[in-house]
C-alpha positions as CSV (number, residue, x, y, z in Angstrom):
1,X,29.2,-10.3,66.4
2,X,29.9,-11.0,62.9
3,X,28.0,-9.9,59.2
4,X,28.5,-13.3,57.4
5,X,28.0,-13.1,53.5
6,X,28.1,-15.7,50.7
7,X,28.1,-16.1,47.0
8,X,28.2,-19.2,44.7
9,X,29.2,-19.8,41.7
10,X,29.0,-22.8,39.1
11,X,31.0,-23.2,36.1
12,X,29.5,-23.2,32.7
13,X,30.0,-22.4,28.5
14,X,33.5,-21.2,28.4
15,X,36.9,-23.4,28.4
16,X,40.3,-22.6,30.3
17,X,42.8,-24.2,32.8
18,X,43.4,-25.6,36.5
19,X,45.7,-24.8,38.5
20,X,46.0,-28.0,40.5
21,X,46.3,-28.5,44.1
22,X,45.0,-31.8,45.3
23,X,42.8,-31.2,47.7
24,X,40.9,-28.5,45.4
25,X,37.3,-29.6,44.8
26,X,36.2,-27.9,41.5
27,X,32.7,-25.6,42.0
28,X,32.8,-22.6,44.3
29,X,31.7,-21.7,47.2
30,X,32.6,-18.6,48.8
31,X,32.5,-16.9,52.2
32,X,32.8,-13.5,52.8
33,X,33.1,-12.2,56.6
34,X,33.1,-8.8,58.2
35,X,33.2,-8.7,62.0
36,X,31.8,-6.4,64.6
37,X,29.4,-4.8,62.4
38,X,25.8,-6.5,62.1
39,X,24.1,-9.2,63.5
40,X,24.4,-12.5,61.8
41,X,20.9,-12.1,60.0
42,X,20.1,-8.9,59.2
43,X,17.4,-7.8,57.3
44,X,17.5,-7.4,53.5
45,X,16.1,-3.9,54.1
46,X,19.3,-2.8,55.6
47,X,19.1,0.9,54.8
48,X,23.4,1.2,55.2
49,X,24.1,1.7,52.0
50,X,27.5,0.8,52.5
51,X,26.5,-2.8,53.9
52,X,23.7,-2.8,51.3
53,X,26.6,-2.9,48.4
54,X,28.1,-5.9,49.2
55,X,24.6,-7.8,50.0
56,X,24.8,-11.1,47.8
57,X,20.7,-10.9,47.6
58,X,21.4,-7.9,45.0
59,X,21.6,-9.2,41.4
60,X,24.0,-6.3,40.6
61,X,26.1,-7.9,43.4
62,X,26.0,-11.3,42.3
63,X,27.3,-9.8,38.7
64,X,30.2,-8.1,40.1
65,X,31.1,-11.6,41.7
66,X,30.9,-13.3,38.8
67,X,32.3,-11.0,36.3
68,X,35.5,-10.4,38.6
69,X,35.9,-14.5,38.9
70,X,35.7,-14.6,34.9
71,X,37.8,-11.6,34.1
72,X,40.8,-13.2,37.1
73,X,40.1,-16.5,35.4
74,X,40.4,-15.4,31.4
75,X,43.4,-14.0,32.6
76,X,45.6,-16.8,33.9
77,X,49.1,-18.0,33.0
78,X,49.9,-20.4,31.0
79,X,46.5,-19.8,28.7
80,X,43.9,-22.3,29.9
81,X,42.4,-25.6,28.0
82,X,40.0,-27.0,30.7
83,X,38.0,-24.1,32.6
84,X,34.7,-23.0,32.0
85,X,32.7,-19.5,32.3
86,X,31.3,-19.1,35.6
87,X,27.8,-18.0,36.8
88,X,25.8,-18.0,39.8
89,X,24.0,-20.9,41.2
90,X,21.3,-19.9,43.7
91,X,21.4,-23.8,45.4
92,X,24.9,-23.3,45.8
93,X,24.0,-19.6,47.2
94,X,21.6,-21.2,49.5
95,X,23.9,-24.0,51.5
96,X,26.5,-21.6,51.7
97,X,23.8,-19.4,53.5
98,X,23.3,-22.6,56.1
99,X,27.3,-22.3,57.1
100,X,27.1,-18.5,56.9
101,X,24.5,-18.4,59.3
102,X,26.3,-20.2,61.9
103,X,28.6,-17.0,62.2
104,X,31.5,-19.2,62.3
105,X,35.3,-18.4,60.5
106,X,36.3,-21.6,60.0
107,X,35.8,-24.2,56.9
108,X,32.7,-26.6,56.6
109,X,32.9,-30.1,56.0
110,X,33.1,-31.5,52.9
111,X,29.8,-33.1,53.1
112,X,28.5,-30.2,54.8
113,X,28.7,-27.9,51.6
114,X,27.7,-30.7,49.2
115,X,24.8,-29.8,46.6
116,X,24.2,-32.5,43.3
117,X,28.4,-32.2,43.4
118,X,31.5,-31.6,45.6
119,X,32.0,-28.3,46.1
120,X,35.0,-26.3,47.6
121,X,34.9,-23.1,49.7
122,X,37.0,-19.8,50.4
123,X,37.2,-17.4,53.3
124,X,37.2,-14.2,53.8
125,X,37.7,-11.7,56.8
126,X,37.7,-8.0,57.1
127,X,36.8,-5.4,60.1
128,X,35.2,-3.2,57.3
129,X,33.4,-3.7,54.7
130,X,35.2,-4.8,51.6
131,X,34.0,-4.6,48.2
132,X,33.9,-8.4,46.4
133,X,36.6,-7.2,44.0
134,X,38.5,-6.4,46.3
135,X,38.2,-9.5,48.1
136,X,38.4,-12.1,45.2
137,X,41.7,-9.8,43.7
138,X,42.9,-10.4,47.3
139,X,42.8,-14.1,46.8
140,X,44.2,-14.2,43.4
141,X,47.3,-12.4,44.6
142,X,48.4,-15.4,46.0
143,X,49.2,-16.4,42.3
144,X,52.2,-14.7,43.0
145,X,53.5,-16.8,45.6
146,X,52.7,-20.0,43.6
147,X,54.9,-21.5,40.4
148,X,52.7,-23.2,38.2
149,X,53.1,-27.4,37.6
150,X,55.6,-26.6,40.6
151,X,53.7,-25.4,43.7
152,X,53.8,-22.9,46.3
153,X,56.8,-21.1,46.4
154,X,58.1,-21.4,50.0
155,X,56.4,-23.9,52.4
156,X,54.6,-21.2,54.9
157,X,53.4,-20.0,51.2
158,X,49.2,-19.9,51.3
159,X,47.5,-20.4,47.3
160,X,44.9,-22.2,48.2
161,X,42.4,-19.6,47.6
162,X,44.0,-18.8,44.0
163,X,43.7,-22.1,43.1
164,X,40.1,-22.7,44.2
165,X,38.8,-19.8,42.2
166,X,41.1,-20.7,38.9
167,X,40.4,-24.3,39.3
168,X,38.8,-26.4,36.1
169,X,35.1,-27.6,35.7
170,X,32.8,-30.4,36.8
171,X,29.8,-31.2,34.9
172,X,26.5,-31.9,36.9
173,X,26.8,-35.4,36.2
174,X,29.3,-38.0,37.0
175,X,28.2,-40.2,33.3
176,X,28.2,-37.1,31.3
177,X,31.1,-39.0,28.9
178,X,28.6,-41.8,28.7
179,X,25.7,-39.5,27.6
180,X,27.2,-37.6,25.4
181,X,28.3,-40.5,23.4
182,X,24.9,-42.2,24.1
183,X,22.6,-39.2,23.2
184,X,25.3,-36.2,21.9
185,X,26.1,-32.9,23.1
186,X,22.7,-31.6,21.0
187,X,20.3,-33.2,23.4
188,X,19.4,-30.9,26.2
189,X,19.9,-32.6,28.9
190,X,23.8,-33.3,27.8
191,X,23.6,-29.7,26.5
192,X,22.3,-28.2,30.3
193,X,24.4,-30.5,32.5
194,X,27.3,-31.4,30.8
195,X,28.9,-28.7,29.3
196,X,32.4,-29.7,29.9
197,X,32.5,-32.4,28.5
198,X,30.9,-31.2,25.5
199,X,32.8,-28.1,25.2
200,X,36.3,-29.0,26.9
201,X,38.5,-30.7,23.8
202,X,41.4,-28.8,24.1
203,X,40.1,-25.9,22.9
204,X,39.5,-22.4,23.9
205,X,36.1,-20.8,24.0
């Protein structure tokens, strides 16, 4: 029997870099697994307070996510130009739930996970509970195996989970160049969904 958690995350506001691997779709979504512990949907009530700390229903939860993505992200190396602030996106949240419930550790299809965009996805699998830091710190260590504008270090060398989490932003629309030059970055739709491109010049914010 396996606990399966999720969050998801959406990028937003701030500007950094990508470390590019192909393959690497651009918005997050993140699977966090603990085996042999709960059934596959338990309760929110869950009175563990152990199991009840890492319960991506908790706001304070959701935080720590988020805060530990953007403090691994502010932090990479070289500086970043093209990366934005991340926050949490409950429709993301809830189609990673529809994998998560299916108490399966392998990857979903592309078109599986897809909300309005593409969106990526990372695994994670422990016997105990494991806090999120620890979890998302886990998967930037692989930064260490990985030489940036180069590639992974050796071949057997796994940073695809690094990469996901530092990778650049995608704005909610596919046109957003077209409608920020049609209607400018102070019109709220451009200003909602298409932060990157309205923020993203090759600066830092």
């Amino acid at each position: 029997v396996k606990q399966i958690l999720q969050p998801a995350l959406r990028t937003t506001g701030l500007c950094s870099i990508c470390f590019v691997v192909p393959a690497m779709t651009l918005f997050l979504v993140l699977l966090f697994l603990a085996a042999g512990l709960l059934p596959c949907f338990p309760a929110d009530g869950y009175e563990d307070p152990e199991f009840a700390s890492v319960l991506t229903s908790r706001k304070e939860v959701q935080r720590e996510i988020v805060d530990k993505h953007n403090e691994l992200r502010r932090a990479v190396s070289p500086p970043a130009s093209n990366m934005l602030k991340m926050e949490w996106n409950s429709q993301t949240a809830a189609n990673a739930q529809k994998w998560a419930n299916q108490c399966t550790y392998q990857h979903s299809t592309a078109q599986f996970r897809r909300t309005n965009v593409s969106c990526g996805e990372n695994l994670f699998m422990s016997s105990a509970i494991t806090s999120w830091s620890s979890a998302i710190q886990n998967w930037d260590d692989e930064k260490y195996d990985l030489i940036f504008a180069v590639g992974p270090k050796t071949p057997n060398a796994v940073v695809g989970h690094y990469t996901q989490n530092v990778c650049k932003y995608e704005d909610k629309y596919s046109n957003c160049k077209q409608l920020k030059e049609q209607l400018g970055c102070t019109h709220q739709l451009v200003k909602d969904s298409c932060k990157a491109a309205c923020n993203c010049q090759n600066k830092i914010y």
